[in-house]
C-alpha positions in Angstrom: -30.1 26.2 -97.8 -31.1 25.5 -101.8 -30.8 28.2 -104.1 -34.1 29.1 -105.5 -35.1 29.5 -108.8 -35.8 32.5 -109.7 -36.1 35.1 -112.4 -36.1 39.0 -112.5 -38.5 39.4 -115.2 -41.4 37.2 -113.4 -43.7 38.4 -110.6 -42.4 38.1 -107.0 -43.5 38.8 -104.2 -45.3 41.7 -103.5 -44.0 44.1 -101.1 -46.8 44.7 -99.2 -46.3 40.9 -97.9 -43.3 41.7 -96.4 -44.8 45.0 -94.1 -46.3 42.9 -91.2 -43.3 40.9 -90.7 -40.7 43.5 -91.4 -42.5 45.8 -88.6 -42.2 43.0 -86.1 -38.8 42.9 -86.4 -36.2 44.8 -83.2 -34.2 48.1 -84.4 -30.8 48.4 -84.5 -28.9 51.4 -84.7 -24.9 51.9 -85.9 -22.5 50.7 -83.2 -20.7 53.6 -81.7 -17.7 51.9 -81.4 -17.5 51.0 -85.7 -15.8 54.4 -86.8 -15.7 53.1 -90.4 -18.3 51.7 -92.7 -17.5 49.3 -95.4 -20.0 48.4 -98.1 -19.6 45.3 -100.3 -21.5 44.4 -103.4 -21.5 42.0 -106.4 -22.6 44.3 -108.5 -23.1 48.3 -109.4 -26.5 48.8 -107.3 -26.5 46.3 -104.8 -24.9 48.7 -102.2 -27.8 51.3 -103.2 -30.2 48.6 -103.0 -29.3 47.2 -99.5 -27.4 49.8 -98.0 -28.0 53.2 -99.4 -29.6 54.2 -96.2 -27.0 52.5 -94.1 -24.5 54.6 -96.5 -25.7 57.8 -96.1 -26.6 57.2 -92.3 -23.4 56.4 -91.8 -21.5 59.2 -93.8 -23.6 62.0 -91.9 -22.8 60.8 -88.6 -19.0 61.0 -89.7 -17.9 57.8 -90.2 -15.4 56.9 -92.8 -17.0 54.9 -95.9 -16.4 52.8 -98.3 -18.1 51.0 -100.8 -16.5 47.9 -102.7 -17.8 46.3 -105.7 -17.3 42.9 -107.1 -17.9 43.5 -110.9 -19.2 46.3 -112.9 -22.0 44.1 -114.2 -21.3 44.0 -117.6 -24.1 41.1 -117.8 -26.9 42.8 -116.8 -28.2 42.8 -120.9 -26.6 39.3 -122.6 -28.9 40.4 -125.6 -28.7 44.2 -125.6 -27.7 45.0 -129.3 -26.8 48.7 -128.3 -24.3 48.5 -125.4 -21.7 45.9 -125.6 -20.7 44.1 -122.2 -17.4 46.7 -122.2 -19.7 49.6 -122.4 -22.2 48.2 -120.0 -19.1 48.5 -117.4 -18.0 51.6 -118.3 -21.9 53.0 -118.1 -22.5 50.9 -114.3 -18.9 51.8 -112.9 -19.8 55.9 -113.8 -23.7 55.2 -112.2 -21.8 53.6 -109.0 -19.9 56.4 -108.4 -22.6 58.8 -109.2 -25.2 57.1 -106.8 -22.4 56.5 -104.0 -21.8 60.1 -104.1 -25.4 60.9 -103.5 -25.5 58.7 -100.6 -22.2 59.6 -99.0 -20.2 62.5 -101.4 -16.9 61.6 -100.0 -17.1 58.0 -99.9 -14.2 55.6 -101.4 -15.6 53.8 -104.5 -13.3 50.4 -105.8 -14.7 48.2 -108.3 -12.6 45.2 -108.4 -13.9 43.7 -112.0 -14.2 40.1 -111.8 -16.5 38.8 -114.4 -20.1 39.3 -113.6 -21.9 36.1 -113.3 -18.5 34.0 -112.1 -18.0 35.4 -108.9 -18.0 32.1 -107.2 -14.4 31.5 -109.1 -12.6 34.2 -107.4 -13.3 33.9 -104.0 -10.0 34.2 -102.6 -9.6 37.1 -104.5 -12.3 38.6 -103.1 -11.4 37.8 -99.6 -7.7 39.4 -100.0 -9.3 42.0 -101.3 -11.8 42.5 -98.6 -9.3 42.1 -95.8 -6.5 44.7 -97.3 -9.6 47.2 -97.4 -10.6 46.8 -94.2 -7.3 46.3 -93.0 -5.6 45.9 -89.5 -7.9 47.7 -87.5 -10.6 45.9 -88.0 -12.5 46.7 -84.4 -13.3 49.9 -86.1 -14.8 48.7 -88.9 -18.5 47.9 -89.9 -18.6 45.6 -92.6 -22.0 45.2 -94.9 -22.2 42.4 -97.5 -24.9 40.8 -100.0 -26.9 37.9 -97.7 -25.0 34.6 -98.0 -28.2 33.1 -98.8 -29.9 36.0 -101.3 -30.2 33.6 -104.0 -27.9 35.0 -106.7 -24.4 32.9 -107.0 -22.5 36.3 -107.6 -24.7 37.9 -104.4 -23.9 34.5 -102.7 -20.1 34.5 -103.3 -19.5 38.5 -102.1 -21.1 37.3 -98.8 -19.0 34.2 -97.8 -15.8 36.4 -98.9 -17.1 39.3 -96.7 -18.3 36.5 -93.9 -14.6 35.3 -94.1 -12.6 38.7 -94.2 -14.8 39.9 -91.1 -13.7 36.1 -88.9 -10.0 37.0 -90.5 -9.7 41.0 -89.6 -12.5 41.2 -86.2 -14.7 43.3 -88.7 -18.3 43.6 -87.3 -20.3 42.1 -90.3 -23.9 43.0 -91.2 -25.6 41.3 -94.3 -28.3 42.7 -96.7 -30.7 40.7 -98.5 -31.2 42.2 -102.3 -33.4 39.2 -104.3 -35.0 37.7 -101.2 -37.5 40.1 -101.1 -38.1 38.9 -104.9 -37.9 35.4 -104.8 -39.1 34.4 -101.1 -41.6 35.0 -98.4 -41.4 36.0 -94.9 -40.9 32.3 -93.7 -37.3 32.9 -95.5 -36.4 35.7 -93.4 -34.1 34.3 -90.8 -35.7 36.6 -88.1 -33.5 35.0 -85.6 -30.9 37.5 -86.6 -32.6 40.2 -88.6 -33.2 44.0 -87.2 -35.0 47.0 -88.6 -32.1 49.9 -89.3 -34.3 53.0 -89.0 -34.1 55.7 -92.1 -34.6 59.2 -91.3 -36.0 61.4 -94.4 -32.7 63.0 -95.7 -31.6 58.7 -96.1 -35.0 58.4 -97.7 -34.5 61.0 -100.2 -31.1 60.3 -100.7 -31.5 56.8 -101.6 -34.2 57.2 -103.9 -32.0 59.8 -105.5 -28.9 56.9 -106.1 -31.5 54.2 -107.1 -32.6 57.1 -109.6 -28.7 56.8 -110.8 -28.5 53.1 -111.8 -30.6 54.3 -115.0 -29.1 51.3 -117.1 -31.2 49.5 -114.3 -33.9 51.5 -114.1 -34.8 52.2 -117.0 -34.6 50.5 -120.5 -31.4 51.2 -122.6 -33.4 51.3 -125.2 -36.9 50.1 -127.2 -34.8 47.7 -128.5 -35.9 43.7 -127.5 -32.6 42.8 -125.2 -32.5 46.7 -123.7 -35.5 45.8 -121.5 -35.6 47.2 -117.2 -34.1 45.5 -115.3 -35.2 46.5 -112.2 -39.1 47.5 -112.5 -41.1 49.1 -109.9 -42.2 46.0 -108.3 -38.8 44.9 -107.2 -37.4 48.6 -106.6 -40.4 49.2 -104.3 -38.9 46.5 -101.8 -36.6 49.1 -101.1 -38.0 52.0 -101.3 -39.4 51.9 -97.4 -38.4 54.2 -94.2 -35.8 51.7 -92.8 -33.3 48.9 -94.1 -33.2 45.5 -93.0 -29.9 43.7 -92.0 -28.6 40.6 -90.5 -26.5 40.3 -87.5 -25.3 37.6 -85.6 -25.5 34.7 -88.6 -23.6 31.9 -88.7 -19.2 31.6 -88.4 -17.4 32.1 -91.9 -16.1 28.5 -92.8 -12.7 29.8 -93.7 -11.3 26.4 -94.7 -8.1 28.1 -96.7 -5.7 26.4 -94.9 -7.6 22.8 -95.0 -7.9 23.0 -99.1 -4.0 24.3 -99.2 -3.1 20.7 -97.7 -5.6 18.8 -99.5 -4.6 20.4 -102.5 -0.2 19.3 -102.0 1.0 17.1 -99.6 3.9 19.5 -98.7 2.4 23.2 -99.0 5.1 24.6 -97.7 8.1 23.5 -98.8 9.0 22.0 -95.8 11.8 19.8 -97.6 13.5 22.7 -99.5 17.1 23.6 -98.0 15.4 27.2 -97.1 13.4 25.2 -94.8 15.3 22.7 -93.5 18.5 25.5 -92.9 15.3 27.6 -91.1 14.8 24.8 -88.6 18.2 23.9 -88.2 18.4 27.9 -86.7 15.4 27.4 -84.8 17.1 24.5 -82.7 20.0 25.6 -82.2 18.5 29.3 -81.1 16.5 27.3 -78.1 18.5 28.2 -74.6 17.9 24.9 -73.5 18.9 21.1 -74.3 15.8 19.8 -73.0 12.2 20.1 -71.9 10.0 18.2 -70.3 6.6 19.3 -71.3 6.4 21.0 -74.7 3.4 22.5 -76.7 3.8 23.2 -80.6 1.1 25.6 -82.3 0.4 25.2 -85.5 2.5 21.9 -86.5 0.9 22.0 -90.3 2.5 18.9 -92.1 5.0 17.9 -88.8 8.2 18.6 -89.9 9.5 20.8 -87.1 7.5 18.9 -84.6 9.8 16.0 -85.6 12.9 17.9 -84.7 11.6 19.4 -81.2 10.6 15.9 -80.4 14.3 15.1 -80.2 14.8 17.9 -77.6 11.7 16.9 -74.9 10.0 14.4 -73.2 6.6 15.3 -74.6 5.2 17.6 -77.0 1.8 18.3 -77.6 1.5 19.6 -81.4 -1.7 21.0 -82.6 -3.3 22.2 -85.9 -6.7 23.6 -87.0 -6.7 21.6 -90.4 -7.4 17.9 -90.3 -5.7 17.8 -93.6 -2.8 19.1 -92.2 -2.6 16.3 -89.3 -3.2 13.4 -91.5 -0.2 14.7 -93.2 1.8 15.0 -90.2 0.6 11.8 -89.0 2.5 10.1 -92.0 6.0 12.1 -91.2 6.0 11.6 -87.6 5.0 8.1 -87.0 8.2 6.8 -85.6 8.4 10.2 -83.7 8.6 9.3 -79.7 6.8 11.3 -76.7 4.7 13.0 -79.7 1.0 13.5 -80.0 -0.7 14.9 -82.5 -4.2 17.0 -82.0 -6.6 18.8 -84.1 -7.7 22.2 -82.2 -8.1 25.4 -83.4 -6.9 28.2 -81.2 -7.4 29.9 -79.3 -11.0 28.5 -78.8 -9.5 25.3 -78.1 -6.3 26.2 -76.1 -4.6 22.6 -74.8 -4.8 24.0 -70.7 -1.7 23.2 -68.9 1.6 23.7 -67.9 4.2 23.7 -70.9 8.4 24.6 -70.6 8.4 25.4 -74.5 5.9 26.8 -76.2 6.3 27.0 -79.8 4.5 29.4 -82.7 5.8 29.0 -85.8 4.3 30.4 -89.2 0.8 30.6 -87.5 0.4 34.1 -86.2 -0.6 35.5 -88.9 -3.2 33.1 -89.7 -5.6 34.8 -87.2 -7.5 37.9 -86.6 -5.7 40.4 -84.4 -7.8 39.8 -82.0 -7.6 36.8 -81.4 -3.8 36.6 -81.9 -4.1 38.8 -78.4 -6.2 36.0 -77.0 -3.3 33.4 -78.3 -0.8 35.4 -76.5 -2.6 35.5 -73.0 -2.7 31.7 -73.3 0.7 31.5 -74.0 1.8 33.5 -71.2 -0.6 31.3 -68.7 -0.2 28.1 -69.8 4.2 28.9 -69.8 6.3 27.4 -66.9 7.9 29.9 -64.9 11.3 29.0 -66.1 9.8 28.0 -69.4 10.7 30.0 -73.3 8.4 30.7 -76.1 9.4 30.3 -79.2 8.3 32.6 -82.3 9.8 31.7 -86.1 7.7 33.5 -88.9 8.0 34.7 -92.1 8.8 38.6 -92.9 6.4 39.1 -95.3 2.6 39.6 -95.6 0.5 36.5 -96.5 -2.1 37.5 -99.1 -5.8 37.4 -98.0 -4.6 38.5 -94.1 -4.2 41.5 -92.1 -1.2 40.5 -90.1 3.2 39.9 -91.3 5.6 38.5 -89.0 7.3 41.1 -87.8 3.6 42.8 -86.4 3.1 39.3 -84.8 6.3 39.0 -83.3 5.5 42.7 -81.8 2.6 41.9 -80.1 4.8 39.0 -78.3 7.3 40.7 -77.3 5.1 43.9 -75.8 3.2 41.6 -74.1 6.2 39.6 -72.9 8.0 42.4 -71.5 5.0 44.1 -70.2 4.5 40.7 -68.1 8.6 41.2 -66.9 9.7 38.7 -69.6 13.0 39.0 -71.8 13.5 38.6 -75.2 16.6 35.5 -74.6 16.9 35.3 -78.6 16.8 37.8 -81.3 17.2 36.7 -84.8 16.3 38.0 -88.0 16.8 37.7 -91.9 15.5 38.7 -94.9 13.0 36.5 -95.3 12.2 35.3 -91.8 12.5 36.6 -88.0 13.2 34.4 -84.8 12.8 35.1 -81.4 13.1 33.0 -78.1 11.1 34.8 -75.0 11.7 33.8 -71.5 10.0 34.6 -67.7 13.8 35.3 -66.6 17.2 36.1 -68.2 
């Protein structure tokens, strides 16, 4: 989808084109089973804005809330000759917690001041931010994040970072358009996924009351030329309606992270270092067995351990989300016998059949909790009944995701012994734990 052009200060589109369309759209109502409500923005008002309803909604029913902002945009006036940019934060950071507060008076406010206007170069940021807010109960959690497509690049960037941290934590995410109403007509409105969130008259009031609080938006700073409104009564009465609109449903994050990390170096990891080489060397000599038939690697990033369990099976499958990754491993393993290399992304793409080693290395925590519980059920189907899993992950937690090794190596084991499994190998260190799981002792 193009961006549009559009400006703030030039006539948009009236509100009352919107009413048919918006009244034709189905209602949606909280999900009972979201105890918490997270609120995303890129700048002081956008949660007011998009979600003030939502916000107070959500707070009177009891749910936990909280409401993150990007930057305390300090660029709202480039020309205003009586609030510098610094003061322009201070004044928008005090009006976000003053509106938040009307909407939902013991809400958690963060304001994470990135540079307003250059959004799009922090994403990751974002995104690591995002995820240790919502955190590793993410089932709970209803996420609500600028549109991905509202038309403003800082608007724009919050939502791919929120669209990534829901596909990373399981969060439920819900997205808000803010300068659609402005800029487009109802043919925009992806209607495909769009719902009507009713508003009863305490949300009404109350949000009124916290767009009243943006003042610096609201109303001029001053007479001064450069202190104009920014938000006149022609965009603010978009919002200013008996429901809220959000988006449900839309389109997959594309969290390419760990594609760009091996495009970016051709050996991300280190896998050369004597820290890595000393890690695999454990790893070998920690597996029960000499040799396996049938073997399935998860997660073979660049090759270099899948060269070393080649030399203990007949065949080993090695798989990896990133086709980066596998061109990389292509290079380092092609005089590697009985190995194939596949691109796959699990567990959507689980390799089904019979394997006596299974390996996961530094890959668990790469993936949503939930679906690290969907990784392990495939693991213990597609395992031999003789056959050992193999774990190997670092200690410590990887920015920008919910999940360390030693939680992933929980979930494993539980499940392994749960199943009547045995834990054949236990190894840990500082930096990195091992374990080798087996059907029988």
């Amino acid at each position: 989808m193009t961006t549009p052009d559009f400006r703030h200060d030039r006539a948009g589109t009236p509100a009352t084109e919107w009413s048919s369309t918006l009244a034709g759209l189905p209602t949606v109502e909280l999900p009972a089973s979201r105890s918490r409500l997270v609120v995303v923005g890129a700048h002081p008002d956008d949660e007011t804005l998009g979600a003030g309803g939502l916000l107070h909604t959500a707070a009177r029913s009891g749910r936990q809330v909280e409401v993150v902002t990007a930057t305390a945009g300090e660029g709202s006036h480039p020309h205003s000759p009586t609030h510098s940019p610094a003061r322009l934060a201070e004044v928008r950071r005090a009006e976000l917690r003053q509106a938040t507060s009307l909407l939902a008076l013991d809400a958690r406010v963060r304001c994470l001041d990135l540079p307003d206007g250059s959004v799009a170069e922090h994403e990751e940021e974002l995104v690591a931010a995002f995820v240790e807010t919502i955190g590793t109960a993410g089932r709970d959690v209803l996420l609500c994040a600028p549109w991905r497509h509202d038309g403003h690049p800082d608007h724009e960037a919050v939502g791919r970072a929120a669209a990534v941290a829901a596909h990373r934590t399981d969060a439920l995410l819900w997205e808000y358009p803010v300068w659609l109403w402005h800029w487009g007509r109802p043919g925009d409105l992806p209607e495909d996924h769009a719902a009507r969130l009713g508003l009863g008259a305490d949300a009404v009031a109350a949000k009124r009351a916290a767009v009243g609080a943006h003042a610096s938006q609201v109303r001029p700073l001053s007479a001064a030329p450069g202190d104009e409104v920014l938000l006149g009564p022609d965009l603010l009465a978009h919002f200013d309606r008996d429901h809220e609109v959000v988006l449900a449903g839309g389109p997959e994050a594309d969290d390419e992270s760990l594609d760009r990390v091996h495009l970016e170096r051709p050996d991300p990891w280190d896998v050369d270092s004597f820290y890595e080489r000393r890690k695999r060397a454990v790893t070998l000599a920690s597996l029960p067995r000499e040799h396996y038939p049938a073997a399935l690697e998860v997660g073979c990033s660049v090759g270099a351990l899948a060269v070393d369990l080649a030399t203990r099976c007949d065949r080993l499958l090695a798989i990896d989300s990133s086709p980066a990754a596998l061109d990389l491993a292509r290079r380092r393993t092609t005089d590697t016998a009985g190995l194939e290399l596949r691109l796959a992304c699990v567990p959507g793409e689980w390799p089904h059949d019979r394997y006596d080693l299974v390996s996961v290395s530094e890959v668990g925590y790469f993936l949503s909790p939930a679906r690290l519980a969907e990784l392990v059920r495939l693991c213990l189907d597609s395992l031999a009944d003789d056959g050992h899993l193999l774990l190997c992950h670092w200690r410590h937690q990887p920015v920008g995701w919910p999940l360390a090794g030693p939680a992933v190596h929980d979930v494993f084991v539980d499940a392994f012994l749960a199943a009547g499994g045995h834990v054949l190998v236990d190894h840990q260190e500082p930096d990195f734990l091992l374990h080798v799981l087996g059907r029988s002792s």
